[in-house]
C-alpha positions in Angstrom: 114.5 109.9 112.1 110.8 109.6 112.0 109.6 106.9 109.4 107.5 109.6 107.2 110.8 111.5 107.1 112.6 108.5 105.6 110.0 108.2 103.1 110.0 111.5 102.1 114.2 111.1 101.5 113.2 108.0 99.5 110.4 109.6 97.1 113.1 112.3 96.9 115.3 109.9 95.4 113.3 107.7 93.5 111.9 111.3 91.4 115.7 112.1 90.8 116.7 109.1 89.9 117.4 108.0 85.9 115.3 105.9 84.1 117.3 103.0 84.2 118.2 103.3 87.9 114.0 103.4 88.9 113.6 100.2 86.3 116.0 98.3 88.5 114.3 99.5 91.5 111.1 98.2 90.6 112.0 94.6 91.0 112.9 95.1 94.7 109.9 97.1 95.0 107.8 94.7 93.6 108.9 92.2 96.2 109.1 94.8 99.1 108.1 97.9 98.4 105.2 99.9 100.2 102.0 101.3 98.9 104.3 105.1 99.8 105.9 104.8 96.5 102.9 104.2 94.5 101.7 107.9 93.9 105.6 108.7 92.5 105.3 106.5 90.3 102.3 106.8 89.0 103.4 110.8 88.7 106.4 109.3 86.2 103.2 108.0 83.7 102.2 110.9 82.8 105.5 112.9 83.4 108.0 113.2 80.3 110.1 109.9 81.4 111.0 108.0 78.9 108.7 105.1 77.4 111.1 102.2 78.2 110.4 103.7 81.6 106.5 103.6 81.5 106.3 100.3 80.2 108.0 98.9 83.1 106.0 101.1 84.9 102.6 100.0 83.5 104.2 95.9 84.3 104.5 97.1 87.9 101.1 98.8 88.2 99.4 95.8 86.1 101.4 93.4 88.8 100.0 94.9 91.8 98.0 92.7 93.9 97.4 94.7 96.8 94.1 95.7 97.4 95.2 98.9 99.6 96.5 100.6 96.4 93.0 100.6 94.3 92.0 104.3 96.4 95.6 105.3 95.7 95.2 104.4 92.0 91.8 105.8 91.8 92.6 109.4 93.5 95.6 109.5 91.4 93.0 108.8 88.5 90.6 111.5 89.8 92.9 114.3 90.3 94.6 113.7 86.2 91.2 112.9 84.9 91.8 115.6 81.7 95.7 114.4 80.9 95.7 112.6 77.8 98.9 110.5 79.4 96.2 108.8 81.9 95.3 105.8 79.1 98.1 103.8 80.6 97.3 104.2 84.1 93.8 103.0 83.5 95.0 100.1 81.3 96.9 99.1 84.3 93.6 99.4 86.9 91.9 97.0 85.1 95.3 94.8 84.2 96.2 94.6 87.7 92.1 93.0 88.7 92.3 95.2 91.9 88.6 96.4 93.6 87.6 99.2 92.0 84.0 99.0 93.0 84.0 102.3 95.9 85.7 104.4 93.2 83.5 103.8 90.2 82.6 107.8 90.2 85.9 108.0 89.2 85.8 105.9 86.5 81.9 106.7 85.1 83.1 110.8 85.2 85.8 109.8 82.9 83.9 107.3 80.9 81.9 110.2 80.5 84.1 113.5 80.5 87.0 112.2 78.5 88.4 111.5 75.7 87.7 108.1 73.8 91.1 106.7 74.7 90.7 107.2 78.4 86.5 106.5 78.1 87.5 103.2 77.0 90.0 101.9 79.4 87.4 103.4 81.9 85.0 101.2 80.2 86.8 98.6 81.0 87.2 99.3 84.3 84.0 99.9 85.0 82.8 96.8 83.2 85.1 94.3 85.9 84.1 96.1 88.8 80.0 96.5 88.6 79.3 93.2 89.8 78.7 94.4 93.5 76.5 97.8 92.7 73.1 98.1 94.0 69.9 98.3 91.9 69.7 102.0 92.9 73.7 102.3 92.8 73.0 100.9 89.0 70.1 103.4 87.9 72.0 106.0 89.2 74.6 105.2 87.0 72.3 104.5 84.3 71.1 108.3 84.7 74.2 110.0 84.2 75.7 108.4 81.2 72.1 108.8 79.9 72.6 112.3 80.5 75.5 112.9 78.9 74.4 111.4 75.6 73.0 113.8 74.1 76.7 116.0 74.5 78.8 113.4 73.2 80.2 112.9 70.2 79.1 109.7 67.6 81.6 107.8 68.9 81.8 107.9 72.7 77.9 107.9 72.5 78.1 104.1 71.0 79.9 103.5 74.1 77.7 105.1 76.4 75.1 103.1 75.1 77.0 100.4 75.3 77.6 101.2 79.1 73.9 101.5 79.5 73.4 97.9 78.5 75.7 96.5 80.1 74.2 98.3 83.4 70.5 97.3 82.9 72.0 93.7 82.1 73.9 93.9 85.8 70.7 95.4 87.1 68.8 92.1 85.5 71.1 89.6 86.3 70.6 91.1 90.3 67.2 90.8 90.6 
């Protein structure tokens, strides 16, 4: 049996298995596991499992230290940028210190097309990850939260303003 077909038996199992039995998986994956069973699990975040499930789930995510599974995380992010369950899984991106810094796109269009919840984990996100952004990387950033002020409500714009101060002060601090 080819290696991707043993994968797909093992994500078959792992989605069909209770609660309890994935819990107790996750400390062996946490030791061994491969970036393969990331994207299932991430799925169980914002599926209806139950929250003694996700909480151990957002430890494992939070836990993750290797830097392959940032575009994982991210694409997951990208493709579920409108479900309200997402808060979790953004927690965990910044939690978990990976690189975030090629994805940020990700993170500013749900900073900015969200709701607050989400906006302010991306925040966050953003926030540990703009270190390494080019001046022009950083106006360009700059010019689409400012665009999208005007559209938001009172509260989401305080923290697009506070987004666009913490930008000009990254732009400062590179020049």
């Amino acid at each position: 049996m080819t290696n991707e077909k043993n994968q797909k038996i093992l994500i078959e199992a792992l989605e069909k298995s209770s609660d309890d039995k994935v819990i107790s998986m996750l400390i062996d994956l946490k030791e061994h596991g491969k970036l393969f069973y990331l994207e299932p699990l991430l799925k169980m975040m914002i599926s209806k499992r139950s929250d003694v499930l996700k909480k151990n789930l957002l430890e494992f995510f939070s836990d993750i230290k290797q830097q392959e599974a940032a575009p994982i995380i991210a694409n997951f992010i990208g493709q579920h940028s409108n479900t309200p369950e997402l808060t979790e899984v953004l927690t965990a991106s910044w939690q978990s210190r990976l690189d975030f810094t090629e994805h940020l796109n990700i993170f500013f269009g749900i900073l900015i097309g969200s709701s607050y919840q989400n906006a302010f984990e991306a925040f966050t996100v953003i926030e540990n990850n703009i270190d390494w952004l080019t001046t022009n990387q950083i106006d360009e950033h700059i010019a689409m939260v400012k665009g999208a002020l005007e559209a938001s409500s009172h509260d989401k714009k305080l923290l697009l303003l506070e987004m666009i101060g913490v930008l000009d002060k990254t732009r400062r601090a590179a020049q």
